[in-house]
Backbone as XML, in Angstrom:
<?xml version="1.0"?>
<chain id="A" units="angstrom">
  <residue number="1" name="UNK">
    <atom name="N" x="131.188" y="113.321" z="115.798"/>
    <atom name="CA" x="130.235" y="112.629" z="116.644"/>
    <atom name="C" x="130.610" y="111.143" z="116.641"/>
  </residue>
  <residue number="2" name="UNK">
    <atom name="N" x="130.802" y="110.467" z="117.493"/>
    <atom name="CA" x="130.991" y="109.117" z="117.827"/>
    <atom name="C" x="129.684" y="108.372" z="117.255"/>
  </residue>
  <residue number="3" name="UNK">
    <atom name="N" x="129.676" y="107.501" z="117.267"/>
    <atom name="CA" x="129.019" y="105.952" z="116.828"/>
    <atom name="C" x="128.062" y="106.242" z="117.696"/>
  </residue>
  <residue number="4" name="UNK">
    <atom name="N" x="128.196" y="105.782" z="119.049"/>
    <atom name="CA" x="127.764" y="106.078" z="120.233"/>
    <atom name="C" x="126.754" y="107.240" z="120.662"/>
  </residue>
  <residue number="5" name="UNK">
    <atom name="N" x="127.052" y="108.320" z="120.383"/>
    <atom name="CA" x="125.887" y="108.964" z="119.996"/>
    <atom name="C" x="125.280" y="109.904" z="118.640"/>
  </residue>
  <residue number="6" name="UNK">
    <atom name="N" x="125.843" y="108.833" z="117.386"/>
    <atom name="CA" x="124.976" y="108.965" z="116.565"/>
    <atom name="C" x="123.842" y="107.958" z="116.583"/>
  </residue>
  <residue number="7" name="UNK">
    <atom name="N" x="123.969" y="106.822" z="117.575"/>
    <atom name="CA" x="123.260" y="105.851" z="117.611"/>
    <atom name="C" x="121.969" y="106.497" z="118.504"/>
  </residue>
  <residue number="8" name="UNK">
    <atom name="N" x="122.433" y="107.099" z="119.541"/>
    <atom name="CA" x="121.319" y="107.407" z="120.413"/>
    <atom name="C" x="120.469" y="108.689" z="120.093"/>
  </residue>
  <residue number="9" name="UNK">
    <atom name="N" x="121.337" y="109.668" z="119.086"/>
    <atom name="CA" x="120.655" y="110.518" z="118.029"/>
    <atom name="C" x="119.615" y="110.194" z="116.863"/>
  </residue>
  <residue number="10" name="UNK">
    <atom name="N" x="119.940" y="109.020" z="116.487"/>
    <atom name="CA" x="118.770" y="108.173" z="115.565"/>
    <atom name="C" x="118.376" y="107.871" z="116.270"/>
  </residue>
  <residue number="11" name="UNK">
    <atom name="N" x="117.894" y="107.431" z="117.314"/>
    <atom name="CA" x="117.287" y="106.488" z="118.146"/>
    <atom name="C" x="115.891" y="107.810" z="118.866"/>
  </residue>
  <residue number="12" name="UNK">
    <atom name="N" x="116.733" y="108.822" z="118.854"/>
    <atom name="CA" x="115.886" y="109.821" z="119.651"/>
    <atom name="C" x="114.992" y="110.556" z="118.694"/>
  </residue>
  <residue number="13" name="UNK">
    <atom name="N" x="115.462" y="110.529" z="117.773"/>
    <atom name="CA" x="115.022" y="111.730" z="116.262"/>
    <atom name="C" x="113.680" y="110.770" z="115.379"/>
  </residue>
  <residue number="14" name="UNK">
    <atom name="N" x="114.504" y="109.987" z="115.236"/>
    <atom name="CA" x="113.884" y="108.458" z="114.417"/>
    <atom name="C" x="113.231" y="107.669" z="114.999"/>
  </residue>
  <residue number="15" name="UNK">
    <atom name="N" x="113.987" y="106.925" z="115.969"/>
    <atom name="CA" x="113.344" y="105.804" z="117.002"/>
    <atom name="C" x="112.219" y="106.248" z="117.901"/>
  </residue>
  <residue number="16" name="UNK">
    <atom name="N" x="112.413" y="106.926" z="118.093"/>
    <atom name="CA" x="111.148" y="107.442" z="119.120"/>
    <atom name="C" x="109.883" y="108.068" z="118.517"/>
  </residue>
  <residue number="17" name="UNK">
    <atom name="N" x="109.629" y="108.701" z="117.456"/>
    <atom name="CA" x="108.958" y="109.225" z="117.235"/>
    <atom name="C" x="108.176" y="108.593" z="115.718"/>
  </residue>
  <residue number="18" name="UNK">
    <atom name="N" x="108.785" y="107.349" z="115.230"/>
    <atom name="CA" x="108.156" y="106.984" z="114.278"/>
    <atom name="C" x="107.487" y="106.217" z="114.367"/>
  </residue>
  <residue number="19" name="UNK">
    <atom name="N" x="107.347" y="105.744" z="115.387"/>
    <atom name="CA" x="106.207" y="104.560" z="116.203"/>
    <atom name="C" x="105.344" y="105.355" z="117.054"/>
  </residue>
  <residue number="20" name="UNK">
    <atom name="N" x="105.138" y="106.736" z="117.461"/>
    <atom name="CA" x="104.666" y="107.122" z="118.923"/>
    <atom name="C" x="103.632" y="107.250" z="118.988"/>
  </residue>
  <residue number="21" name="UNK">
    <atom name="N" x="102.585" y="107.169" z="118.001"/>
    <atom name="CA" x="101.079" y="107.327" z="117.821"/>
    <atom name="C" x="101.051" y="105.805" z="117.851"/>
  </residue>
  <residue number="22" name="UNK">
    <atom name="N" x="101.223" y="105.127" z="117.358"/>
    <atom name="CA" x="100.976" y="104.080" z="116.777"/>
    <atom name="C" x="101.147" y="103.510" z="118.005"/>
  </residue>
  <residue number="23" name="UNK">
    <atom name="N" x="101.746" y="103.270" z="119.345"/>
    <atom name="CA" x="101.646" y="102.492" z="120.352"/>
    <atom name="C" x="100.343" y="102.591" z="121.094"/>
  </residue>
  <residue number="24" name="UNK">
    <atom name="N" x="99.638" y="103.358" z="120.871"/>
    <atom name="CA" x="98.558" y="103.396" z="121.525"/>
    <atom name="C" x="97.289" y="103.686" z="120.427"/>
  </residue>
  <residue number="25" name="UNK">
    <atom name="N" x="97.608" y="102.250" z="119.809"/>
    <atom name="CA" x="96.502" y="102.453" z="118.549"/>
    <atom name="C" x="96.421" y="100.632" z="119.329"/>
  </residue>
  <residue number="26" name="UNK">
    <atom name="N" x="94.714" y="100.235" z="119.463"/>
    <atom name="CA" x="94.843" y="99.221" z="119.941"/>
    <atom name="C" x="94.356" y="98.178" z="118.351"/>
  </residue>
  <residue number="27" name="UNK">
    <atom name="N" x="94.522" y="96.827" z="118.564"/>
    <atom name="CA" x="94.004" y="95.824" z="117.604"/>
    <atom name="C" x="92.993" y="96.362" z="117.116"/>
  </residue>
  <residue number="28" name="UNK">
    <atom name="N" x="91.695" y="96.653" z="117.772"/>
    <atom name="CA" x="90.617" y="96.390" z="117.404"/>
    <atom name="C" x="90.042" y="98.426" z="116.882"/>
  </residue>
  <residue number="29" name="UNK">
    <atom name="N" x="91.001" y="99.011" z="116.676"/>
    <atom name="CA" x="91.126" y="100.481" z="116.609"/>
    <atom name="C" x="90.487" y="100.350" z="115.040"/>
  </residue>
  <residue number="30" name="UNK">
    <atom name="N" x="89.902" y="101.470" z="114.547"/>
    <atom name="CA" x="89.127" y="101.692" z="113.188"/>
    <atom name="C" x="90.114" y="101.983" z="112.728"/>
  </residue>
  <residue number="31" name="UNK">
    <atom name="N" x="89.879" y="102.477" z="111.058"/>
    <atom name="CA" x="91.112" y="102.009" z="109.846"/>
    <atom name="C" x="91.118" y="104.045" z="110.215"/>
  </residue>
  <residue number="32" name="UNK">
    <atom name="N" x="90.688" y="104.591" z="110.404"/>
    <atom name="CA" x="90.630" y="105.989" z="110.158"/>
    <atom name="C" x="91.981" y="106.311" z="111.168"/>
  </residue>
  <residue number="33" name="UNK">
    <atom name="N" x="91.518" y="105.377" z="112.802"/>
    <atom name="CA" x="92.678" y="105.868" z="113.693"/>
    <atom name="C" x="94.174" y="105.482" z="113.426"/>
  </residue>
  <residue number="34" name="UNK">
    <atom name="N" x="94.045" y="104.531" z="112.865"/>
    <atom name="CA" x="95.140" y="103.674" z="112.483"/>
    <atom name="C" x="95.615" y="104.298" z="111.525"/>
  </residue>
  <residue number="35" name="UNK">
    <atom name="N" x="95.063" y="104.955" z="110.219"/>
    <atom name="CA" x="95.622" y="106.279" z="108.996"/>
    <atom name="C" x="96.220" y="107.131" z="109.619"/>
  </residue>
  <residue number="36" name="UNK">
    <atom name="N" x="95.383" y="107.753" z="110.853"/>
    <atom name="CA" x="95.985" y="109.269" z="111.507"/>
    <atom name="C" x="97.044" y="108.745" z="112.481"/>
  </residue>
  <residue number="37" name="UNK">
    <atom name="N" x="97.382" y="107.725" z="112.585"/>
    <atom name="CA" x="98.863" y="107.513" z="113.546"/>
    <atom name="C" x="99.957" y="107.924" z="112.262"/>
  </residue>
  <residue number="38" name="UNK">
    <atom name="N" x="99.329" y="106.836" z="111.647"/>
    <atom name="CA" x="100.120" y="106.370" z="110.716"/>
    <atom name="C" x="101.151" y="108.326" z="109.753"/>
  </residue>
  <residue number="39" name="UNK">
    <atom name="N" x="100.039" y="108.523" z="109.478"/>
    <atom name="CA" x="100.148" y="110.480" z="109.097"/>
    <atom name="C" x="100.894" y="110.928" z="109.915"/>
  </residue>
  <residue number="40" name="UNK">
    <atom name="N" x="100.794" y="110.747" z="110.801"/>
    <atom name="CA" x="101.417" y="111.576" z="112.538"/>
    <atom name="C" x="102.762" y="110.919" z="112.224"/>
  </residue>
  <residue number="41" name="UNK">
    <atom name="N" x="102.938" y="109.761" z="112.352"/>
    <atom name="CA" x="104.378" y="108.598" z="112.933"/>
    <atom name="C" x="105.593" y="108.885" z="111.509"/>
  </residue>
  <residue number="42" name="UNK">
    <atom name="N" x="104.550" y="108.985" z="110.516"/>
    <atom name="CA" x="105.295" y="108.293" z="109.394"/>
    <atom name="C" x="105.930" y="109.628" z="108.498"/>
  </residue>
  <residue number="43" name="UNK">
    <atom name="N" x="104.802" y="110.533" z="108.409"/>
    <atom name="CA" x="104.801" y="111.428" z="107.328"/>
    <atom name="C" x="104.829" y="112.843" z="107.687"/>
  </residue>
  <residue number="44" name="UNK">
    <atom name="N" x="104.917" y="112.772" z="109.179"/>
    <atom name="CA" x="105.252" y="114.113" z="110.075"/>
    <atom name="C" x="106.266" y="113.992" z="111.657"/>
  </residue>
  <residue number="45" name="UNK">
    <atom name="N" x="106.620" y="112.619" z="110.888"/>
    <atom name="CA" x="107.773" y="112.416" z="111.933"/>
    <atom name="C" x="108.128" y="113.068" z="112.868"/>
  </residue>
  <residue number="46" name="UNK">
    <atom name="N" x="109.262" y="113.912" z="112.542"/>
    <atom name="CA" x="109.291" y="115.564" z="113.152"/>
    <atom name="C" x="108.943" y="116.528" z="112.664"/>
  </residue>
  <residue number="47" name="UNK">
    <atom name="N" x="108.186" y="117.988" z="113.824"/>
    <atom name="CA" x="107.393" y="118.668" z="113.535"/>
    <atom name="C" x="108.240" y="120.061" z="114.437"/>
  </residue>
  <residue number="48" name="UNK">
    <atom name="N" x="107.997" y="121.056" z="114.006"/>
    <atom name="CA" x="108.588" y="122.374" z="114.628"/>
    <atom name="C" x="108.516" y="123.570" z="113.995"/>
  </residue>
  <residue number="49" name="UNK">
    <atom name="N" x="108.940" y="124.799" z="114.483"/>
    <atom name="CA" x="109.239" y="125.688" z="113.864"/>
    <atom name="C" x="109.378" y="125.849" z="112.364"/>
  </residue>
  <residue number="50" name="UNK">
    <atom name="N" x="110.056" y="125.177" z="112.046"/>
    <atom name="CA" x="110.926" y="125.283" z="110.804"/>
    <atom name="C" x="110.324" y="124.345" z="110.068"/>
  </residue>
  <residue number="51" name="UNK">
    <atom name="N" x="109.113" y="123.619" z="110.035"/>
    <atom name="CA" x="108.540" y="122.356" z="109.534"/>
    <atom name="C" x="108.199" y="120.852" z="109.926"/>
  </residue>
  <residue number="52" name="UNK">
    <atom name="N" x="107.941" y="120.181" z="108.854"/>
    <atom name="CA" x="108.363" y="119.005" z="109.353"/>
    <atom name="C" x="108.978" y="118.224" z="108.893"/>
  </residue>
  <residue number="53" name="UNK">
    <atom name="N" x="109.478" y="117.084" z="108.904"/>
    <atom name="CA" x="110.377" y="116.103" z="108.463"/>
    <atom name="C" x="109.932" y="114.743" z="108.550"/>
  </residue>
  <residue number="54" name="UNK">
    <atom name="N" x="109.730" y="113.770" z="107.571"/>
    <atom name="CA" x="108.545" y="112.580" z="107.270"/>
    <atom name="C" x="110.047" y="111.274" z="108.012"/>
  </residue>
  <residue number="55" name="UNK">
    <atom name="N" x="109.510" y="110.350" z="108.091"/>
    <atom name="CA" x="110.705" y="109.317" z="108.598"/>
    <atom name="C" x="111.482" y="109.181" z="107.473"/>
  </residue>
  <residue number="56" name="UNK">
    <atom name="N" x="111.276" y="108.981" z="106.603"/>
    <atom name="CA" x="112.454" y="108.775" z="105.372"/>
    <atom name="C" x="113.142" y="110.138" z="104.976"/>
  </residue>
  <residue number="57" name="UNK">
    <atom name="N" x="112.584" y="111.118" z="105.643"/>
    <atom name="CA" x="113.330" y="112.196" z="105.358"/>
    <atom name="C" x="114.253" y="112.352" z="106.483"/>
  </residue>
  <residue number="58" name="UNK">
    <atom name="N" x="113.956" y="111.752" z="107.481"/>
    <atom name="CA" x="115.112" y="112.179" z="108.801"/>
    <atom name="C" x="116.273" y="111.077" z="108.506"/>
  </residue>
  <residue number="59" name="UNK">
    <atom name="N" x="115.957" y="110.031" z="108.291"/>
    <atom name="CA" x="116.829" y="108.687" z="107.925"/>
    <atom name="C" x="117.921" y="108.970" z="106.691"/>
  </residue>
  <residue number="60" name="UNK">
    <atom name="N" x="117.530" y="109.670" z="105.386"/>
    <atom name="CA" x="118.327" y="110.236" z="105.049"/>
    <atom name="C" x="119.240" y="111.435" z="105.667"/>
  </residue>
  <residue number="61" name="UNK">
    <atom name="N" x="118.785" y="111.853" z="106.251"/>
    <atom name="CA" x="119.821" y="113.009" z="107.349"/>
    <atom name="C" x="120.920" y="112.424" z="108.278"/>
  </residue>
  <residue number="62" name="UNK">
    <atom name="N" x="119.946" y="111.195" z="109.172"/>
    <atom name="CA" x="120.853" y="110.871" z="109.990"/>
    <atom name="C" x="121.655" y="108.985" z="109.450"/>
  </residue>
  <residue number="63" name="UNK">
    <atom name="N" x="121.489" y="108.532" z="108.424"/>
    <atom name="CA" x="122.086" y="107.412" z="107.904"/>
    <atom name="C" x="123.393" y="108.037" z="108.360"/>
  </residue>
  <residue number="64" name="UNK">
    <atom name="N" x="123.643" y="109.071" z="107.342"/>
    <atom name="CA" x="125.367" y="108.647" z="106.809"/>
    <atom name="C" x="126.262" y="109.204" z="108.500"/>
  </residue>
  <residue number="65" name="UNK">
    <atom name="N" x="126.004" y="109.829" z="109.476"/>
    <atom name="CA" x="126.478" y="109.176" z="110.847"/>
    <atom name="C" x="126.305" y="108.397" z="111.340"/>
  </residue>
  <residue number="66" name="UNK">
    <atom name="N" x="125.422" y="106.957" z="110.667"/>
    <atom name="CA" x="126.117" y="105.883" z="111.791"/>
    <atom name="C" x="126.865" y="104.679" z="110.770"/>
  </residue>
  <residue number="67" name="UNK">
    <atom name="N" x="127.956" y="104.924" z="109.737"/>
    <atom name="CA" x="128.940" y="104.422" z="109.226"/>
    <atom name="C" x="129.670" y="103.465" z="110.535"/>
  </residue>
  <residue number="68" name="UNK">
    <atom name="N" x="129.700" y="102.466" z="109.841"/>
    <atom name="CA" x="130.516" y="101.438" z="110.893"/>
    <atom name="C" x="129.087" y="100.451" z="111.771"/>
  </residue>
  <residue number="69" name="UNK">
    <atom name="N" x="127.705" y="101.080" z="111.800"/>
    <atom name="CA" x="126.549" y="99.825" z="112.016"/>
    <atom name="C" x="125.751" y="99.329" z="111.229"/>
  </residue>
  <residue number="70" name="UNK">
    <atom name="N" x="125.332" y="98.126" z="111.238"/>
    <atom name="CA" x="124.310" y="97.762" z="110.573"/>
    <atom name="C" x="123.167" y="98.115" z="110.141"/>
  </residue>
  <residue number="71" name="UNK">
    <atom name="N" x="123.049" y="98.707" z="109.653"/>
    <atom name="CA" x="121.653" y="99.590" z="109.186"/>
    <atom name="C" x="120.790" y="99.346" z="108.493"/>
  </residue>
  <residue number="72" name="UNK">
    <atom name="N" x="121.020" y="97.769" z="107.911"/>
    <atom name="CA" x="120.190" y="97.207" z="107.000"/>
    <atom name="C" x="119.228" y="96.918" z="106.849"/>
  </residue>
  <residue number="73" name="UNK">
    <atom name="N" x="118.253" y="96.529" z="107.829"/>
    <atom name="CA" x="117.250" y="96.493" z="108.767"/>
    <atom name="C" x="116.132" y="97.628" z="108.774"/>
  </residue>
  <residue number="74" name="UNK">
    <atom name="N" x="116.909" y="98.797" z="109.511"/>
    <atom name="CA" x="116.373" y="100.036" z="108.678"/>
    <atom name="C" x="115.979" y="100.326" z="107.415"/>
  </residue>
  <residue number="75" name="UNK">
    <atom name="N" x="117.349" y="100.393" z="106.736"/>
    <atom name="CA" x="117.392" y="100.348" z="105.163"/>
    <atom name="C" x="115.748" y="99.972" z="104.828"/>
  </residue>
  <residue number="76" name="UNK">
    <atom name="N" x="116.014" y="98.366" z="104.882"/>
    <atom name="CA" x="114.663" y="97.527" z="104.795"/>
    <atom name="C" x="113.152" y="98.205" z="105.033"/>
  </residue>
  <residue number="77" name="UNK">
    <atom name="N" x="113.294" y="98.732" z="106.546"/>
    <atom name="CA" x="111.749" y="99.301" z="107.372"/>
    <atom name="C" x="111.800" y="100.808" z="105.963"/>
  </residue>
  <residue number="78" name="UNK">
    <atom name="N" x="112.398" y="101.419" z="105.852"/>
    <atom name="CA" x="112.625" y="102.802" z="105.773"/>
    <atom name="C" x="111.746" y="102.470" z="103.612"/>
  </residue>
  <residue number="79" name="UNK">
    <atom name="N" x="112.494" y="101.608" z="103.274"/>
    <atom name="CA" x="111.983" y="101.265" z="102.019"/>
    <atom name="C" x="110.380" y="100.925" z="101.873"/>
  </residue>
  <residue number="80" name="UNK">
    <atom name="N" x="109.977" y="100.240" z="102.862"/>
    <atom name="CA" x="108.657" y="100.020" z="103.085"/>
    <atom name="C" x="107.460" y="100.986" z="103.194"/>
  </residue>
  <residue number="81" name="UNK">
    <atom name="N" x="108.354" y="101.678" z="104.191"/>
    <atom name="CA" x="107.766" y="103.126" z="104.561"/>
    <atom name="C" x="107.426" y="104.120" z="103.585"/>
  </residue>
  <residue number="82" name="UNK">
    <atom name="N" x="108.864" y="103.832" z="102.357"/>
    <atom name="CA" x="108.728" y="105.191" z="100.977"/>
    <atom name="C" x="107.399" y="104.589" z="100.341"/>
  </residue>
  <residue number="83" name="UNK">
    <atom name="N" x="107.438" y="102.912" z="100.059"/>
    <atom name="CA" x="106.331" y="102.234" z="99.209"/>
    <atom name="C" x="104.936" y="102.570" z="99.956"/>
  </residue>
  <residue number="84" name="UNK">
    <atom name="N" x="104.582" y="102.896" z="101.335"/>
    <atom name="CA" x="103.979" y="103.193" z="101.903"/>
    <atom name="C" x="102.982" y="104.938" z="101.811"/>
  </residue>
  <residue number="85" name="UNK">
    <atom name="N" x="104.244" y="105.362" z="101.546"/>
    <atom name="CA" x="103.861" y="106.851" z="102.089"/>
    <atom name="C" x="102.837" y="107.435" z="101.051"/>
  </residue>
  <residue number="86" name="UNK">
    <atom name="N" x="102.624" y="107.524" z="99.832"/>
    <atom name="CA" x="101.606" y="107.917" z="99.136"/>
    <atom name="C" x="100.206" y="107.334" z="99.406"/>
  </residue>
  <residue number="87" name="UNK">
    <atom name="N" x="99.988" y="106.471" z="99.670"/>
    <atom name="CA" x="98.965" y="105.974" z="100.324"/>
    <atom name="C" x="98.379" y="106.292" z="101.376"/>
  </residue>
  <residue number="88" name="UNK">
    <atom name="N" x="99.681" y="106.279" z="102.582"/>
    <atom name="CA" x="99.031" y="106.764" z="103.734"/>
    <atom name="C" x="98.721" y="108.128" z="103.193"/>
  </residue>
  <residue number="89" name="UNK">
    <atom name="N" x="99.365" y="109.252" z="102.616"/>
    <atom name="CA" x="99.129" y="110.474" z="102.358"/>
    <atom name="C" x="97.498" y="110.326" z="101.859"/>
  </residue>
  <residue number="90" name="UNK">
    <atom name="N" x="97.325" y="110.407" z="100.887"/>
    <atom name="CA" x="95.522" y="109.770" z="99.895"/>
    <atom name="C" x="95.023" y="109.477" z="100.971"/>
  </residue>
  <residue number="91" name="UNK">
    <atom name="N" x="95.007" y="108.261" z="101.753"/>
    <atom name="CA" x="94.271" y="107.223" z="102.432"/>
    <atom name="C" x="93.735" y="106.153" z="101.585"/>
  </residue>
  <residue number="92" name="UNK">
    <atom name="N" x="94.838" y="105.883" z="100.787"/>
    <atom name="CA" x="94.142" y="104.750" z="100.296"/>
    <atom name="C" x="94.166" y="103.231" z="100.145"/>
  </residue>
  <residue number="93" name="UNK">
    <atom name="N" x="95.213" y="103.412" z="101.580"/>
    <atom name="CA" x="95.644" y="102.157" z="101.679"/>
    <atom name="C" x="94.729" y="101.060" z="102.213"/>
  </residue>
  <residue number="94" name="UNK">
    <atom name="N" x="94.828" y="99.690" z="102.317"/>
    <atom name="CA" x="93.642" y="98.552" z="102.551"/>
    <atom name="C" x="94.542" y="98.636" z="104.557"/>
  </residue>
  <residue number="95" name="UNK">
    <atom name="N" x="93.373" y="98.132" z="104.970"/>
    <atom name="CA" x="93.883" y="98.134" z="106.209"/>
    <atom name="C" x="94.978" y="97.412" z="106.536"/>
  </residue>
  <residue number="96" name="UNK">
    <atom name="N" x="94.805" y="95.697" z="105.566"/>
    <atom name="CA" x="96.106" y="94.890" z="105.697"/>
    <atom name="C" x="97.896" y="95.853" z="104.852"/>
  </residue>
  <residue number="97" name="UNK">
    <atom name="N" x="97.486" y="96.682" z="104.539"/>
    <atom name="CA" x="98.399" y="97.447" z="104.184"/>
    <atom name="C" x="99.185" y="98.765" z="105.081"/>
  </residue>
  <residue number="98" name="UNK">
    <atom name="N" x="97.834" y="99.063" z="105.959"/>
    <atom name="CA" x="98.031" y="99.635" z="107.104"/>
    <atom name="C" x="99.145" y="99.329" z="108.044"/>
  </residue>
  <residue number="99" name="UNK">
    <atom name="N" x="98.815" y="98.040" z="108.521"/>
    <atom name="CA" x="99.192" y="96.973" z="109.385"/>
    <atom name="C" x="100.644" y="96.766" z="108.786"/>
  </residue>
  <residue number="100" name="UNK">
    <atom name="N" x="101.008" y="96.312" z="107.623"/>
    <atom name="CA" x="102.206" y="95.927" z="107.001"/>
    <atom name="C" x="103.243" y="98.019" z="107.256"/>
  </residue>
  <residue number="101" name="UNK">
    <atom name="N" x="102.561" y="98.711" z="107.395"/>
    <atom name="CA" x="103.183" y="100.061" z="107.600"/>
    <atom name="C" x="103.173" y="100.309" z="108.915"/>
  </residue>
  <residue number="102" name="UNK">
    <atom name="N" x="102.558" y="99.962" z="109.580"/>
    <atom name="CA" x="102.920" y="100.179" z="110.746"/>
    <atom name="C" x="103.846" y="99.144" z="111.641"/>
  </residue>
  <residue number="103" name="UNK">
    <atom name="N" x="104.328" y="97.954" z="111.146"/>
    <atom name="CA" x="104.877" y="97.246" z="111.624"/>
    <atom name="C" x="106.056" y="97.825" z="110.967"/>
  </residue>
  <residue number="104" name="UNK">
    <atom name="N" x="106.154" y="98.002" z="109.726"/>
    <atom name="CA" x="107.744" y="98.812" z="109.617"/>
    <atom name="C" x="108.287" y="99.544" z="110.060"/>
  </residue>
  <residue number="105" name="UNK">
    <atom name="N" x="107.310" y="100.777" z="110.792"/>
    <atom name="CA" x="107.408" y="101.631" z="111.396"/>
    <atom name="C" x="108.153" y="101.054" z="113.247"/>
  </residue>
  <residue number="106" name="UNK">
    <atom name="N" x="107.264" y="100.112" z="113.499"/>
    <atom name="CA" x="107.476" y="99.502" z="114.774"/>
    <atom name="C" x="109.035" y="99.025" z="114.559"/>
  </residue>
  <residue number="107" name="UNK">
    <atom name="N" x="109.516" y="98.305" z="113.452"/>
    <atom name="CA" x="110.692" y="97.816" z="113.597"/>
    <atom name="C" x="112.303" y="98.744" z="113.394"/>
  </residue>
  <residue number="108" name="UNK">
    <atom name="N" x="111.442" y="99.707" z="113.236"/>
    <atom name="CA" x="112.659" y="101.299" z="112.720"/>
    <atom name="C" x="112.695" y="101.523" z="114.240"/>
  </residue>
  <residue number="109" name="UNK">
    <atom name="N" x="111.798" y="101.460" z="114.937"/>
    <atom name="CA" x="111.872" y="101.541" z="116.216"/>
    <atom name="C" x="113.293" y="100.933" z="117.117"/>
  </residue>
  <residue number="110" name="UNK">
    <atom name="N" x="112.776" y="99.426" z="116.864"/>
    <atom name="CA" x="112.910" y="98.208" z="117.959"/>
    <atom name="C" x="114.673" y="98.312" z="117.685"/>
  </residue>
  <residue number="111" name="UNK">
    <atom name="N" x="114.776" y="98.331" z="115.837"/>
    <atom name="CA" x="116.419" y="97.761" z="115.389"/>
    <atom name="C" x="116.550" y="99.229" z="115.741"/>
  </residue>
  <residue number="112" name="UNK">
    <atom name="N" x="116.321" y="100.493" z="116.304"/>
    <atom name="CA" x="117.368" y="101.732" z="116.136"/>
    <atom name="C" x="117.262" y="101.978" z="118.064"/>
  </residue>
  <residue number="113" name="UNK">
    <atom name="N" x="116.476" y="101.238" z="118.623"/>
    <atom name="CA" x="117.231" y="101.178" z="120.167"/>
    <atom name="C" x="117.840" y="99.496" z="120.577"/>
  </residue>
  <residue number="114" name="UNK">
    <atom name="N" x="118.252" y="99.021" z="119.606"/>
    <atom name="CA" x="118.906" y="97.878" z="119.656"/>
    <atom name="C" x="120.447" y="98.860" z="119.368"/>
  </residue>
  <residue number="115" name="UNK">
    <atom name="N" x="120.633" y="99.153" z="117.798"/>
    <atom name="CA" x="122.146" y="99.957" z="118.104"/>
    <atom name="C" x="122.456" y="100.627" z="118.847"/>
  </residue>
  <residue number="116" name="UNK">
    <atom name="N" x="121.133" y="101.595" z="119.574"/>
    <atom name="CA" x="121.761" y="102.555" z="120.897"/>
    <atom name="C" x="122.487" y="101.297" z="121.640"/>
  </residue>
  <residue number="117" name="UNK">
    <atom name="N" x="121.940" y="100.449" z="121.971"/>
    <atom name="CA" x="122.227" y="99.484" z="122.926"/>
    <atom name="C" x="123.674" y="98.746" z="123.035"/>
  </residue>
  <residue number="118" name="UNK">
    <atom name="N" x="123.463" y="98.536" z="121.478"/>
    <atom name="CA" x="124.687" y="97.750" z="121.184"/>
    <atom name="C" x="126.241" y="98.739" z="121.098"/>
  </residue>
  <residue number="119" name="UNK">
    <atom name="N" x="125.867" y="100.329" z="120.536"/>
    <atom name="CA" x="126.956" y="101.325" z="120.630"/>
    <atom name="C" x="127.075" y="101.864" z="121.715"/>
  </residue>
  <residue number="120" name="UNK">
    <atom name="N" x="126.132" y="101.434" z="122.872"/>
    <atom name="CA" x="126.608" y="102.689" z="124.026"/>
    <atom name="C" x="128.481" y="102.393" z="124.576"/>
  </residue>
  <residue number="121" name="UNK">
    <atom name="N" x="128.107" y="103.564" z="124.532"/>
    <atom name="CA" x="129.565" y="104.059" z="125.260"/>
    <atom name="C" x="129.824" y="103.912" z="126.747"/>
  </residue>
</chain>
């Protein structure tokens, strides 16, 4: 698999779906709606047949194909996310903690259709 579309494979697997509740969670949204994105985006990433797969579990799958980009960024969001995830699981996170997880989430986003961008073919 090329660079090129391992980039747009994270981007589709990862990027898209670890933010997708969460875009339509507004400012002024209660801490409950903002948990259940968060559950949805973060910790059921992908969902199917065969299970599901939490964002740090797909990121380990799809890291080691994109050798040769910057991934550090990720790295970064994806670490946040692990310090994150027991909490969101419980619910026992403070809302400003919420907020600090869902912006990681937002930026796993933003930096993994920036490399589609930057690897297209």
């Amino acid at each position: 698999m090329s660079l090129a579309e391992a980039t747009a494979h994270a981007k589709h697997d990862l990027g898209k779906y670890v933010a997708f509740q969460l875009r339509w969670i507004a400012p002024d949204s209660s801490d409950d709606e903002l948990l259940d994105a968060l559950r949805a985006d973060v910790l059921n990433t992908r969902r199917g047949p065969s299970g599901r797969e939490s964002a740090m579990d797909l990121w380990s799958r799809l890291r080691p194909t994109l050798g040769g980009a910057d991934v550090s960024p990720i790295d970064r969001a994806i670490d946040r996310l692990e310090d994150c995830a027991a909490g969101i699981e419980r619910g026992t996170l403070t809302r400003a903690e919420m907020e600090q997880c869902a912006e990681a989430a937002r930026s796993i986003a933003t930096a993994l259709a920036g490399l589609a961008r930057t690897h297209r073919s």
